[in-house]
PyMOL Python script that loads the backbone (N, CA, C, O; Angstrom):
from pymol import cmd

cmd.read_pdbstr("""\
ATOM      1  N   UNK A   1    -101.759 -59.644 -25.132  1.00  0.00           N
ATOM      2  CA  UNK A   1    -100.653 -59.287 -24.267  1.00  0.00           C
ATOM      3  C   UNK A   1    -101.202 -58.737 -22.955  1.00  0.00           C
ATOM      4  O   UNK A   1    -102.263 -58.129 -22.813  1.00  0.00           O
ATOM      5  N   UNK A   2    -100.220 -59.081 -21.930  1.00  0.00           N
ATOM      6  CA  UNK A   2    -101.303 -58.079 -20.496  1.00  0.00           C
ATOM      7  C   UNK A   2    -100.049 -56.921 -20.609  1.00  0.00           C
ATOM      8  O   UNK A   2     -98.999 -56.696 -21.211  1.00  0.00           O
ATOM      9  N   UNK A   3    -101.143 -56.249 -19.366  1.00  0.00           N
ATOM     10  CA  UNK A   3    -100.644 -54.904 -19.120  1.00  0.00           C
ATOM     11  C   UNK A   3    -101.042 -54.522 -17.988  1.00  0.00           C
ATOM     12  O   UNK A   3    -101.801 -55.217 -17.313  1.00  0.00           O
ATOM     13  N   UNK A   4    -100.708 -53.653 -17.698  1.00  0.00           N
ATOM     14  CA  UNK A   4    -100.968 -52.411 -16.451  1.00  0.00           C
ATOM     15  C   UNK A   4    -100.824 -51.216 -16.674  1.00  0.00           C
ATOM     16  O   UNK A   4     -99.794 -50.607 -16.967  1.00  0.00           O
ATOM     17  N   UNK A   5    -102.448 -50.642 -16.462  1.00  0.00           N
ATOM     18  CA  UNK A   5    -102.342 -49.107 -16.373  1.00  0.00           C
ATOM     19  C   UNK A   5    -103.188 -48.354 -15.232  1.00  0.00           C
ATOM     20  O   UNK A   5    -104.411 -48.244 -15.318  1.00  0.00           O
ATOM     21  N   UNK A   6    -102.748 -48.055 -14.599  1.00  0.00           N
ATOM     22  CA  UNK A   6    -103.019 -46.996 -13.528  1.00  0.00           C
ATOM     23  C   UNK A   6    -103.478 -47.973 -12.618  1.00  0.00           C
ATOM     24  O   UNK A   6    -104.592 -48.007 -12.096  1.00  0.00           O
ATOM     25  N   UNK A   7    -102.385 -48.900 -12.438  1.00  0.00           N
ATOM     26  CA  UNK A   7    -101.939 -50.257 -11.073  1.00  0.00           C
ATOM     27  C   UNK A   7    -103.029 -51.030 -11.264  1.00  0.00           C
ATOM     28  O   UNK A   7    -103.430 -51.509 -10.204  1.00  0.00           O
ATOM     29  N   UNK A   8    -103.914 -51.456 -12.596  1.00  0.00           N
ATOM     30  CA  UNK A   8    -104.577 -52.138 -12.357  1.00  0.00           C
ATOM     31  C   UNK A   8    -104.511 -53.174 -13.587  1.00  0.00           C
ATOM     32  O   UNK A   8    -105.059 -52.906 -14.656  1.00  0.00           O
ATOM     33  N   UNK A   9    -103.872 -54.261 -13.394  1.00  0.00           N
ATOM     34  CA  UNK A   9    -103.611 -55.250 -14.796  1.00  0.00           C
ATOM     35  C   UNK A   9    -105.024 -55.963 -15.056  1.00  0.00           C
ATOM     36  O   UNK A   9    -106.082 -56.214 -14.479  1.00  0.00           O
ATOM     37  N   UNK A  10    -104.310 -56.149 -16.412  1.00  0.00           N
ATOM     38  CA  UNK A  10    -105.027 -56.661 -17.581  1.00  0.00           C
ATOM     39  C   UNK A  10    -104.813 -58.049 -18.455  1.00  0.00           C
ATOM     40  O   UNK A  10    -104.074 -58.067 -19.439  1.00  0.00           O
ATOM     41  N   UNK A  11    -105.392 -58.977 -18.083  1.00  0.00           N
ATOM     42  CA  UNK A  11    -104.810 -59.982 -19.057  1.00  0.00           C
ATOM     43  C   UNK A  11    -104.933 -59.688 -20.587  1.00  0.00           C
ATOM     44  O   UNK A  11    -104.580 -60.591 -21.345  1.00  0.00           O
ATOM     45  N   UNK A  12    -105.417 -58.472 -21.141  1.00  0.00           N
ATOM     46  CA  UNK A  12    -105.553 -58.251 -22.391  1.00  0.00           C
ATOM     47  C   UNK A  12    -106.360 -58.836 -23.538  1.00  0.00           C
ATOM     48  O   UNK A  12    -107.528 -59.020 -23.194  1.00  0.00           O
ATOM     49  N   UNK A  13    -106.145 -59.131 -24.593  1.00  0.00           N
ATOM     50  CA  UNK A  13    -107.364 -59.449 -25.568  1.00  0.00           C
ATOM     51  C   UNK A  13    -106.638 -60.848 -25.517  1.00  0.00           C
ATOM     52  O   UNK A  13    -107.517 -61.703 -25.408  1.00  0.00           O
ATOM     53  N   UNK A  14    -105.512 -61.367 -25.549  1.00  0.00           N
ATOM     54  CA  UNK A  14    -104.876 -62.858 -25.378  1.00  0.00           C
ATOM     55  C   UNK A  14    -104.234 -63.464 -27.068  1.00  0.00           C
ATOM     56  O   UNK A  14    -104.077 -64.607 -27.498  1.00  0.00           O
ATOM     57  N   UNK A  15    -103.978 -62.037 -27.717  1.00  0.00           N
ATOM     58  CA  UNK A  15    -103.999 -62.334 -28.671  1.00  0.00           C
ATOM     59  C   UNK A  15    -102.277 -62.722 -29.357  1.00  0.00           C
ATOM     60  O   UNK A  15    -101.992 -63.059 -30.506  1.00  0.00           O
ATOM     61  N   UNK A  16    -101.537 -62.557 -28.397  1.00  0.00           N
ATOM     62  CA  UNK A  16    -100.468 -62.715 -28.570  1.00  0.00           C
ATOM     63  C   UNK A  16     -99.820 -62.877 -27.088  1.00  0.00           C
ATOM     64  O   UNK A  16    -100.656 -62.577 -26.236  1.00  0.00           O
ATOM     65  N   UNK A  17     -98.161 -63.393 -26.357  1.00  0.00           N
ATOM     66  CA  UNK A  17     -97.896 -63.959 -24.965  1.00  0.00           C
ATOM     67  C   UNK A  17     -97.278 -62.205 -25.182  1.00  0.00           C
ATOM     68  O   UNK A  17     -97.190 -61.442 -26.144  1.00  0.00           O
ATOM     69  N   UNK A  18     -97.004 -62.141 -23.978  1.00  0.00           N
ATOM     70  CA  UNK A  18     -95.880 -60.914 -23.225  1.00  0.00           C
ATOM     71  C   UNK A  18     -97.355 -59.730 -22.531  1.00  0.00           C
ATOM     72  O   UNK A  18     -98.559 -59.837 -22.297  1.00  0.00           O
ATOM     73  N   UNK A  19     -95.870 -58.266 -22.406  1.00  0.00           N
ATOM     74  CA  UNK A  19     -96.738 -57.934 -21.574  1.00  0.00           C
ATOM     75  C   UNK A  19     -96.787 -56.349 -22.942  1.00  0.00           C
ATOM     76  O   UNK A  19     -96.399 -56.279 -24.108  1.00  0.00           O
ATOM     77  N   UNK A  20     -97.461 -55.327 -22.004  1.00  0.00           N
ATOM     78  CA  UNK A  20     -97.473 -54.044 -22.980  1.00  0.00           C
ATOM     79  C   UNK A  20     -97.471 -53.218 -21.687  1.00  0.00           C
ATOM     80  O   UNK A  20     -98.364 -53.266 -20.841  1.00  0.00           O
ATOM     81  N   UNK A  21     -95.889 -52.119 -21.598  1.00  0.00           N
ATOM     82  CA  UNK A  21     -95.569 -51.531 -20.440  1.00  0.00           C
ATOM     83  C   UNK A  21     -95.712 -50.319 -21.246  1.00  0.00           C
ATOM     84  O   UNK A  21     -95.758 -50.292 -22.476  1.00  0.00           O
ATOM     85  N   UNK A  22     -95.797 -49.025 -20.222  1.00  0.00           N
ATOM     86  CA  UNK A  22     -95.412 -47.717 -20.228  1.00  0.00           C
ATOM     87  C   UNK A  22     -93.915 -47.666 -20.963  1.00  0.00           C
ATOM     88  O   UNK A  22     -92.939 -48.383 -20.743  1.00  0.00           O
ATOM     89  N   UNK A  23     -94.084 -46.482 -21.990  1.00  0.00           N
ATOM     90  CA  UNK A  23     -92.681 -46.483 -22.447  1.00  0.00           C
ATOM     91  C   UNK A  23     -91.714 -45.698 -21.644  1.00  0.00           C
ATOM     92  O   UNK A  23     -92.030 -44.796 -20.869  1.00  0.00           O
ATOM     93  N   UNK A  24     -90.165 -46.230 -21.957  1.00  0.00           N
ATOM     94  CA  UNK A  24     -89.579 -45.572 -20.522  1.00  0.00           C
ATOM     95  C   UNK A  24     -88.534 -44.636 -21.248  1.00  0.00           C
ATOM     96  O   UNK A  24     -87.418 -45.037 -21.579  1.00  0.00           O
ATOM     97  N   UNK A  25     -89.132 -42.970 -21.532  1.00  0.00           N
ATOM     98  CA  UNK A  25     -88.761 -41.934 -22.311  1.00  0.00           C
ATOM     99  C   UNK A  25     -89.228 -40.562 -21.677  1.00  0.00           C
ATOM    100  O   UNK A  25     -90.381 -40.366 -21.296  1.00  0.00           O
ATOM    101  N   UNK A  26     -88.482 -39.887 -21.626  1.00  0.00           N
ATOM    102  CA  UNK A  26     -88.599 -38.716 -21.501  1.00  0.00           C
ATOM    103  C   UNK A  26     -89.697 -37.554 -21.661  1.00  0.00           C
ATOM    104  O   UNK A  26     -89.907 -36.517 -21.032  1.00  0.00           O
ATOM    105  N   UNK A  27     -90.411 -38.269 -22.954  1.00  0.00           N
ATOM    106  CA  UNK A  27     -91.295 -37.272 -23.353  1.00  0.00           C
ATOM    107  C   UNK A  27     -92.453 -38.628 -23.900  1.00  0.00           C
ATOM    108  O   UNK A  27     -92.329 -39.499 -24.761  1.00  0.00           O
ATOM    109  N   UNK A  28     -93.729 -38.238 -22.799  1.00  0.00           N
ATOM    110  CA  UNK A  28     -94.852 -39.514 -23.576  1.00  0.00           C
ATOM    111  C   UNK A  28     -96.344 -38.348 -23.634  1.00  0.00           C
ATOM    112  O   UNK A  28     -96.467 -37.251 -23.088  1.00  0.00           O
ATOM    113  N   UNK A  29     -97.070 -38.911 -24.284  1.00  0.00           N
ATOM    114  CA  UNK A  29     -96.488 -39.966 -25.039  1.00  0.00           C
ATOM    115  C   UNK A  29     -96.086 -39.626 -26.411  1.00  0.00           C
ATOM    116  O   UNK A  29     -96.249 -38.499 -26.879  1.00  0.00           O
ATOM    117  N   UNK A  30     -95.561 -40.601 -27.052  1.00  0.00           N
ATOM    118  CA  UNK A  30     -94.698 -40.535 -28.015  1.00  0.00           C
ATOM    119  C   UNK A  30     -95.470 -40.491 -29.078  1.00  0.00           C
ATOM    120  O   UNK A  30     -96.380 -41.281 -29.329  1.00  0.00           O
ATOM    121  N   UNK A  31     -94.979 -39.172 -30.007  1.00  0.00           N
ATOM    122  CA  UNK A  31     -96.358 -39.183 -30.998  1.00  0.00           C
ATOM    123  C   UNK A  31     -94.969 -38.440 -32.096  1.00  0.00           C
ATOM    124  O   UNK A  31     -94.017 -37.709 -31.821  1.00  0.00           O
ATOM    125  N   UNK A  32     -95.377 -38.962 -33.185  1.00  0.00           N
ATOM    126  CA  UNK A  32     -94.043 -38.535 -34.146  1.00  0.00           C
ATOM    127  C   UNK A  32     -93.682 -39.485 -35.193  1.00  0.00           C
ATOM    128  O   UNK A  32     -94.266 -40.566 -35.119  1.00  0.00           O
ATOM    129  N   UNK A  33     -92.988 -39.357 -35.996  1.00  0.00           N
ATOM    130  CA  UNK A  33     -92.896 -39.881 -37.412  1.00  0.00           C
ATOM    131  C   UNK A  33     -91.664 -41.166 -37.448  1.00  0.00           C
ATOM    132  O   UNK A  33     -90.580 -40.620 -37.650  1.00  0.00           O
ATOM    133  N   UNK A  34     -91.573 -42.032 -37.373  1.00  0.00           N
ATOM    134  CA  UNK A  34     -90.517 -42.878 -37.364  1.00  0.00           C
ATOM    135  C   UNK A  34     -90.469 -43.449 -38.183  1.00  0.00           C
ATOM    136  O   UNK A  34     -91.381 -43.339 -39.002  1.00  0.00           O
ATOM    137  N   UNK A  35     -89.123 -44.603 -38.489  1.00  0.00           N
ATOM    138  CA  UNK A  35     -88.746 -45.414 -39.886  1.00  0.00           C
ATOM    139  C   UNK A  35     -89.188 -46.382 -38.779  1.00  0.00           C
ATOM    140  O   UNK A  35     -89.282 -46.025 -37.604  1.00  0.00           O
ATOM    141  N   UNK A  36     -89.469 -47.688 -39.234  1.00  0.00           N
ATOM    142  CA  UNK A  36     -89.686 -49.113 -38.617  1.00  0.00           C
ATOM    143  C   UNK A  36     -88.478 -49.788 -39.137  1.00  0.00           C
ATOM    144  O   UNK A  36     -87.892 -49.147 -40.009  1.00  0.00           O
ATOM    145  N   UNK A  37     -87.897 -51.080 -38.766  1.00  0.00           N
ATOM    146  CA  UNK A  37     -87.284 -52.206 -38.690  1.00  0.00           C
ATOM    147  C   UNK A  37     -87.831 -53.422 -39.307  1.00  0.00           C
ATOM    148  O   UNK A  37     -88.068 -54.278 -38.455  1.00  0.00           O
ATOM    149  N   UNK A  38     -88.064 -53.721 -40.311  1.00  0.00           N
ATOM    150  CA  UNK A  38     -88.803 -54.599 -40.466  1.00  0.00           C
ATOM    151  C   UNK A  38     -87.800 -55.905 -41.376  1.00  0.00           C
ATOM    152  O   UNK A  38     -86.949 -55.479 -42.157  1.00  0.00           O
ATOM    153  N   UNK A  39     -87.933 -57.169 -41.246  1.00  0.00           N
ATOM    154  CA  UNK A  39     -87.402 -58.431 -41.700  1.00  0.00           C
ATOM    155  C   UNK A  39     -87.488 -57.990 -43.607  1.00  0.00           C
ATOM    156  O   UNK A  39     -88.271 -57.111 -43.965  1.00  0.00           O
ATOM    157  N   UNK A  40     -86.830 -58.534 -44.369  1.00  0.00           N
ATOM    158  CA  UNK A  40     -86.592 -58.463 -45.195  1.00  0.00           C
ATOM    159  C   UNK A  40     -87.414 -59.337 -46.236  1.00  0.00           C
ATOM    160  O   UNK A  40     -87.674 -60.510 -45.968  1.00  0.00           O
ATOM    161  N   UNK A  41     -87.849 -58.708 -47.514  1.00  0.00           N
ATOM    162  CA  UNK A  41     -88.996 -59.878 -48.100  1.00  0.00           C
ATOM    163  C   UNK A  41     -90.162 -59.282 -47.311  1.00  0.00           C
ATOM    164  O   UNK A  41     -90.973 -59.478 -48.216  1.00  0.00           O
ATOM    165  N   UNK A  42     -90.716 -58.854 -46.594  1.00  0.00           N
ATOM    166  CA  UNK A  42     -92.184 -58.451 -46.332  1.00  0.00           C
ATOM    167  C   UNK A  42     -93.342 -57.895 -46.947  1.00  0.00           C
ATOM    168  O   UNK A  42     -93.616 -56.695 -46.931  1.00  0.00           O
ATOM    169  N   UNK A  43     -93.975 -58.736 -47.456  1.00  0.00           N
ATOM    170  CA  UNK A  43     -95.092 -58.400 -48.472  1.00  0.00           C
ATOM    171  C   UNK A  43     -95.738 -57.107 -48.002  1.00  0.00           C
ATOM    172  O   UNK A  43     -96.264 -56.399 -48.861  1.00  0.00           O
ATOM    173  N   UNK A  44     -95.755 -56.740 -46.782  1.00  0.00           N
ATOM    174  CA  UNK A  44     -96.788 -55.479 -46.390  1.00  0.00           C
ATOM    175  C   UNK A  44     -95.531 -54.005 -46.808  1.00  0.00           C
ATOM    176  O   UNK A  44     -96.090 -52.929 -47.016  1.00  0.00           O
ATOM    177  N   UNK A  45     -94.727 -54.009 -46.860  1.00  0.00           N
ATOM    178  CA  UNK A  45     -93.382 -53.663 -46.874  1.00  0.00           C
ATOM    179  C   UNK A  45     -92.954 -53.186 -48.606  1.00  0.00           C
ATOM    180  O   UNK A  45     -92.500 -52.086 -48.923  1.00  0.00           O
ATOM    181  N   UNK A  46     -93.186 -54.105 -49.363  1.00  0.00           N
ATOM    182  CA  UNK A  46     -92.458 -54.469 -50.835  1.00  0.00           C
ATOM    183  C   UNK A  46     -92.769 -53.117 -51.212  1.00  0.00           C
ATOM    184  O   UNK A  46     -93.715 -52.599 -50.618  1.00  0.00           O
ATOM    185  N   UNK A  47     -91.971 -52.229 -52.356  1.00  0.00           N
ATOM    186  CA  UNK A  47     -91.624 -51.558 -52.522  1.00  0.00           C
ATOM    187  C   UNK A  47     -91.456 -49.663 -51.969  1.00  0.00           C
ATOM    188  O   UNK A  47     -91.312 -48.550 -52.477  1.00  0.00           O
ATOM    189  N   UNK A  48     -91.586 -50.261 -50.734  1.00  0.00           N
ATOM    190  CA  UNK A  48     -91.341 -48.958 -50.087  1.00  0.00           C
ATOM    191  C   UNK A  48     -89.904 -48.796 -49.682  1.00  0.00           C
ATOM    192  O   UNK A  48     -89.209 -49.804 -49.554  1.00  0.00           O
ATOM    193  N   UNK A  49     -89.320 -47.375 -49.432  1.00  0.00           N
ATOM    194  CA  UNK A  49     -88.337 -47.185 -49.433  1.00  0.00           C
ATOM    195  C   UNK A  49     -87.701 -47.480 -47.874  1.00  0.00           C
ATOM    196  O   UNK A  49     -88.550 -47.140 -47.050  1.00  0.00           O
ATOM    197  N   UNK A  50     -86.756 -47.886 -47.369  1.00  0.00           N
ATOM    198  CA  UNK A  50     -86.280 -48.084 -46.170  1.00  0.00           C
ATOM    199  C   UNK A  50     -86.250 -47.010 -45.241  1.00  0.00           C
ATOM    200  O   UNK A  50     -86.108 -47.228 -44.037  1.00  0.00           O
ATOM    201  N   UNK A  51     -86.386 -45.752 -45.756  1.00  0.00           N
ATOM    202  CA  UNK A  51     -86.548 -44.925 -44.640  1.00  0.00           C
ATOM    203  C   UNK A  51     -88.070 -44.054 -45.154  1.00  0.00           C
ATOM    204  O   UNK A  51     -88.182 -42.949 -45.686  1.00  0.00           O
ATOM    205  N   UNK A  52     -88.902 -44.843 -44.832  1.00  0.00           N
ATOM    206  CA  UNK A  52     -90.386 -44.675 -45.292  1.00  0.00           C
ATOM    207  C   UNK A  52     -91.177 -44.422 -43.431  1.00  0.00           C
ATOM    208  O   UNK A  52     -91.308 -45.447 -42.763  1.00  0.00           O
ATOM    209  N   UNK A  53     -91.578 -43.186 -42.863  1.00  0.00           N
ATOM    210  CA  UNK A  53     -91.830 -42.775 -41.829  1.00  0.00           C
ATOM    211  C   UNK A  53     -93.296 -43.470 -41.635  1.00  0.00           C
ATOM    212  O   UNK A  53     -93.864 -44.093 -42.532  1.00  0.00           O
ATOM    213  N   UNK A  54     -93.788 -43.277 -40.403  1.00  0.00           N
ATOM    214  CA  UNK A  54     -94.940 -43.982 -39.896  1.00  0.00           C
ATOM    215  C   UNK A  54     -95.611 -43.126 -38.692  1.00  0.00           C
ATOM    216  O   UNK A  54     -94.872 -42.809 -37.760  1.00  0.00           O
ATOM    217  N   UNK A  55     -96.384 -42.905 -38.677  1.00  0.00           N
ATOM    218  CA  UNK A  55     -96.811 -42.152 -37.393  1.00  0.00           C
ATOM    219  C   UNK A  55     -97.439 -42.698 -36.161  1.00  0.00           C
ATOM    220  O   UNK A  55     -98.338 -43.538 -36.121  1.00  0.00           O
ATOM    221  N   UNK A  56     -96.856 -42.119 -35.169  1.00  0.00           N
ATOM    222  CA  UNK A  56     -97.195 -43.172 -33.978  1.00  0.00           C
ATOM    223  C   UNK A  56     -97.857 -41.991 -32.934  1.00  0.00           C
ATOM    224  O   UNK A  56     -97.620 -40.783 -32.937  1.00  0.00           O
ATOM    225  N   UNK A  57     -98.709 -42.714 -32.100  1.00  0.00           N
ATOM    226  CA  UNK A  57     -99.009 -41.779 -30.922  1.00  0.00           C
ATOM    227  C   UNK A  57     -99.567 -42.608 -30.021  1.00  0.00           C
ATOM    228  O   UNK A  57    -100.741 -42.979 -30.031  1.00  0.00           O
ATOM    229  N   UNK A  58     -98.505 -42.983 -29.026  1.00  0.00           N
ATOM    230  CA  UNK A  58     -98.814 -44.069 -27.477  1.00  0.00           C
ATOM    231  C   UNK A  58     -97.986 -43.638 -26.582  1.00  0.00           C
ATOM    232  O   UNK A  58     -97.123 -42.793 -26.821  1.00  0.00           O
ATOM    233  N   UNK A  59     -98.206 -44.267 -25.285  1.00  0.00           N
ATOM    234  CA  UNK A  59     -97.273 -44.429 -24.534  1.00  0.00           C
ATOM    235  C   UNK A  59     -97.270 -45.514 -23.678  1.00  0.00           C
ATOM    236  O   UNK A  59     -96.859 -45.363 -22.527  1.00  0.00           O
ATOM    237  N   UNK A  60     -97.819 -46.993 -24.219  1.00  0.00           N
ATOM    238  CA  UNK A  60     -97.670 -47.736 -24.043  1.00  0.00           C
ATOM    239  C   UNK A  60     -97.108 -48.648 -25.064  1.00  0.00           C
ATOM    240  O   UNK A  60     -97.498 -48.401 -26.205  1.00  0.00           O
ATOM    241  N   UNK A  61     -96.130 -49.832 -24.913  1.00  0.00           N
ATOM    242  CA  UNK A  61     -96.194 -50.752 -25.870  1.00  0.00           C
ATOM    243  C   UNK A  61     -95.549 -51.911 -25.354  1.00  0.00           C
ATOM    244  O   UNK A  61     -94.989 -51.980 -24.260  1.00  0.00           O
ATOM    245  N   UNK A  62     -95.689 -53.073 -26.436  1.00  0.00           N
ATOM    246  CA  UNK A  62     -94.808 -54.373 -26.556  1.00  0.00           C
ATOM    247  C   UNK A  62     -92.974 -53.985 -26.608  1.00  0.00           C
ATOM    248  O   UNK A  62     -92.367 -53.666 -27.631  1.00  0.00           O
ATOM    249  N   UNK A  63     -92.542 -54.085 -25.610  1.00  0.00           N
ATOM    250  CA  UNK A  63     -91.049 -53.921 -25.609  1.00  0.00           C
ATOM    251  C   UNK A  63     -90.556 -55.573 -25.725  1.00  0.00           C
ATOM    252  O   UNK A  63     -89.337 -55.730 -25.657  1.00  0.00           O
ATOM    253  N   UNK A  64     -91.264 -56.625 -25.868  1.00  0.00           N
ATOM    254  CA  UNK A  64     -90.435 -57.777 -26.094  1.00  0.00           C
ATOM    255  C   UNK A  64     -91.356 -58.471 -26.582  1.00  0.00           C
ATOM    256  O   UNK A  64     -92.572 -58.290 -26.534  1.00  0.00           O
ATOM    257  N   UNK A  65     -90.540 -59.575 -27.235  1.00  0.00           N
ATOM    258  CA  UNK A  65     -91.016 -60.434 -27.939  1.00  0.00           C
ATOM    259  C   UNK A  65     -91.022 -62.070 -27.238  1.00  0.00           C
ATOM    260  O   UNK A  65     -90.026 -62.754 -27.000  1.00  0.00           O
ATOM    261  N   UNK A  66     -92.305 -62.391 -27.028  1.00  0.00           N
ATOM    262  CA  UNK A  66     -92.066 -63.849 -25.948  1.00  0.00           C
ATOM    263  C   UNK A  66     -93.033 -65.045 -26.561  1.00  0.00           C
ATOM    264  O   UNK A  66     -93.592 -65.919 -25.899  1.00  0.00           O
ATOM    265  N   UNK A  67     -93.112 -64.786 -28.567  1.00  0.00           N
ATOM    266  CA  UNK A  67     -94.077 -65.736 -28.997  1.00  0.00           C
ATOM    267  C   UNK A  67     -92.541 -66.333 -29.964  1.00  0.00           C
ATOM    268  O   UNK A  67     -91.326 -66.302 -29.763  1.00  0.00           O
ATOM    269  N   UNK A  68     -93.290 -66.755 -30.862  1.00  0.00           N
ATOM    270  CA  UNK A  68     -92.263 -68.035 -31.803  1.00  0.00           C
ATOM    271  C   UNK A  68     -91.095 -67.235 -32.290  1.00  0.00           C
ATOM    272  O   UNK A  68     -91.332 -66.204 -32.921  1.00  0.00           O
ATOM    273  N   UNK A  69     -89.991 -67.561 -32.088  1.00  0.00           N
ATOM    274  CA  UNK A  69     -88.767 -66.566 -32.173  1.00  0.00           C
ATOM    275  C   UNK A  69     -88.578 -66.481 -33.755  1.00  0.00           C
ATOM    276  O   UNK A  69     -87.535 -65.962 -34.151  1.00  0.00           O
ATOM    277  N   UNK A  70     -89.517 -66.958 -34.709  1.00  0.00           N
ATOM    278  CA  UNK A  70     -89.377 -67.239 -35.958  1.00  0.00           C
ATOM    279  C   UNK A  70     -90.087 -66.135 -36.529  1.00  0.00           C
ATOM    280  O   UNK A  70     -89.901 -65.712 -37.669  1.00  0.00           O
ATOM    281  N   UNK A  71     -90.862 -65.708 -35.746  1.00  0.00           N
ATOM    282  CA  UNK A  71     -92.515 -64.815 -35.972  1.00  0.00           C
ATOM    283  C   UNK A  71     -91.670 -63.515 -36.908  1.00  0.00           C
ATOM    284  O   UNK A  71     -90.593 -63.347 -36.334  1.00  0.00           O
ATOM    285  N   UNK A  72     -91.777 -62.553 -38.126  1.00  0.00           N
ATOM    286  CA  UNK A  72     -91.661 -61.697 -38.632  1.00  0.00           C
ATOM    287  C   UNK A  72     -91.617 -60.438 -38.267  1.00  0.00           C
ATOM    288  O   UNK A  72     -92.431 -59.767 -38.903  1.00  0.00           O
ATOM    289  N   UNK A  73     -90.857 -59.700 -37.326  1.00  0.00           N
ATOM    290  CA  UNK A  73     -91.686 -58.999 -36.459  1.00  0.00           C
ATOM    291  C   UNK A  73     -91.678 -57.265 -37.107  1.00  0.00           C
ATOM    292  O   UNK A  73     -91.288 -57.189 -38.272  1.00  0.00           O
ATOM    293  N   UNK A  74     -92.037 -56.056 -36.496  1.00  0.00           N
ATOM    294  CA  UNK A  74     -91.294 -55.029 -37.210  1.00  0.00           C
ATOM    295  C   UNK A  74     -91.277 -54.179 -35.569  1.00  0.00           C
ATOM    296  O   UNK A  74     -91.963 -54.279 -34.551  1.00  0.00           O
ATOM    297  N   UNK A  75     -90.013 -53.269 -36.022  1.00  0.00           N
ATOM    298  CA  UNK A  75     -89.980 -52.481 -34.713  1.00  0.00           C
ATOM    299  C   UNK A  75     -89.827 -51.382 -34.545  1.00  0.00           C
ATOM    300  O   UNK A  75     -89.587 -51.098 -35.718  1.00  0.00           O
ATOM    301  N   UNK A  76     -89.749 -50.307 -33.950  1.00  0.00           N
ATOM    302  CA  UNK A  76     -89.686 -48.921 -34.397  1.00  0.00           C
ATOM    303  C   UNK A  76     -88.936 -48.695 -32.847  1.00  0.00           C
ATOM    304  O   UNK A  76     -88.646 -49.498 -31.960  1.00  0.00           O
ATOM    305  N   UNK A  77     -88.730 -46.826 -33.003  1.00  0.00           N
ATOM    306  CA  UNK A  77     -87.713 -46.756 -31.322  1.00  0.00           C
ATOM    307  C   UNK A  77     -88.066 -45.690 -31.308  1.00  0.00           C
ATOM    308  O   UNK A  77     -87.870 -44.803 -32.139  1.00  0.00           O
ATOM    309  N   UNK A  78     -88.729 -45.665 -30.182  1.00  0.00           N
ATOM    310  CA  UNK A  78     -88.916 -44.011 -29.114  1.00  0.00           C
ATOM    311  C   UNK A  78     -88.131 -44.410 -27.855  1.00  0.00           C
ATOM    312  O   UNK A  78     -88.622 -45.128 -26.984  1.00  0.00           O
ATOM    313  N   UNK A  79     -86.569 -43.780 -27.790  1.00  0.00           N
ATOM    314  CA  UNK A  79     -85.483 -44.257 -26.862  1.00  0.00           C
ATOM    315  C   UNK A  79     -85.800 -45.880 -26.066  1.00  0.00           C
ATOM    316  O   UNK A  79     -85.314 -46.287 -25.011  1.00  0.00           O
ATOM    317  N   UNK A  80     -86.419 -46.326 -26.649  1.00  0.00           N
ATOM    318  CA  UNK A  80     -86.501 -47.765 -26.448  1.00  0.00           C
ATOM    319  C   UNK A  80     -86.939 -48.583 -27.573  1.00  0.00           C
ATOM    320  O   UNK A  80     -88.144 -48.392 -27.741  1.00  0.00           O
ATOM    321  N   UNK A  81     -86.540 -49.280 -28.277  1.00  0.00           N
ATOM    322  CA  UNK A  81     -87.667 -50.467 -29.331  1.00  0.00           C
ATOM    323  C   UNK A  81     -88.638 -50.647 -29.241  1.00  0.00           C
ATOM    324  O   UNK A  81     -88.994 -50.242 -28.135  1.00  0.00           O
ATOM    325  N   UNK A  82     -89.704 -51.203 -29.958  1.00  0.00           N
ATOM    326  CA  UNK A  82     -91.263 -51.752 -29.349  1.00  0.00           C
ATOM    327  C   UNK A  82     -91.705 -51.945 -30.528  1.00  0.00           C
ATOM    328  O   UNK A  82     -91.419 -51.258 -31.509  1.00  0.00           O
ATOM    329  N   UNK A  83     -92.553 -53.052 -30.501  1.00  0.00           N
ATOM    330  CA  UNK A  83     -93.221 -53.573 -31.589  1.00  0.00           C
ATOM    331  C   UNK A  83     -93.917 -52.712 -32.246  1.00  0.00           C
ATOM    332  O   UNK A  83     -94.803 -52.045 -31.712  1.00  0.00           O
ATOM    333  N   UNK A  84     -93.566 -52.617 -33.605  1.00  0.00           N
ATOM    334  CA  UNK A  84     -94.754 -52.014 -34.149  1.00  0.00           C
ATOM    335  C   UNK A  84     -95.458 -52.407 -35.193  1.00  0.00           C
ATOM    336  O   UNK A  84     -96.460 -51.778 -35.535  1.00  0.00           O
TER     337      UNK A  84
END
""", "prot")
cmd.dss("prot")
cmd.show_as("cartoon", "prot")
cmd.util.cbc("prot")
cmd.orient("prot")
């Protein structure tokens, strides 16, 4: 994915299309316990409970999705969505 940080972009590792922006929140970066979003049937997933927390600490991320609209994705929200 590319990016930009401190005005100077990045075509990134190329390992996936889109970009990875600054998150646009109040308080960064965002470091704290969240539930994820994840597609249903997910082997990485299977028997955990739906509100099963995750710990995060960025303040950058994938806010969209611009590869195969089929792709499995999971997502989490610090006042915005973003891949996680």
């Amino acid at each position: 994915a590319r990016g930009v940080e401190f005005g100077v972009e990045s075509t990134g590792c190329g390992q996936w299309p889109g970009s990875v922006v600054r998150l646009d929140a109040p308080v960064i970066p965002h470091m704290g316990w969240n539930v994820v979003d994840s597609p249903a049937g997910r082997v990485l997933f299977k028997g955990m409970d739906a509100d099963t927390r995750f710990y995060f600490v960025h303040s950058y991320a994938a806010q969209q999705w611009e590869g195969d609209p089929n792709a499995l994705l999971t997502w989490a929200t610090h006042h915005v969505p973003f891949l996680a």
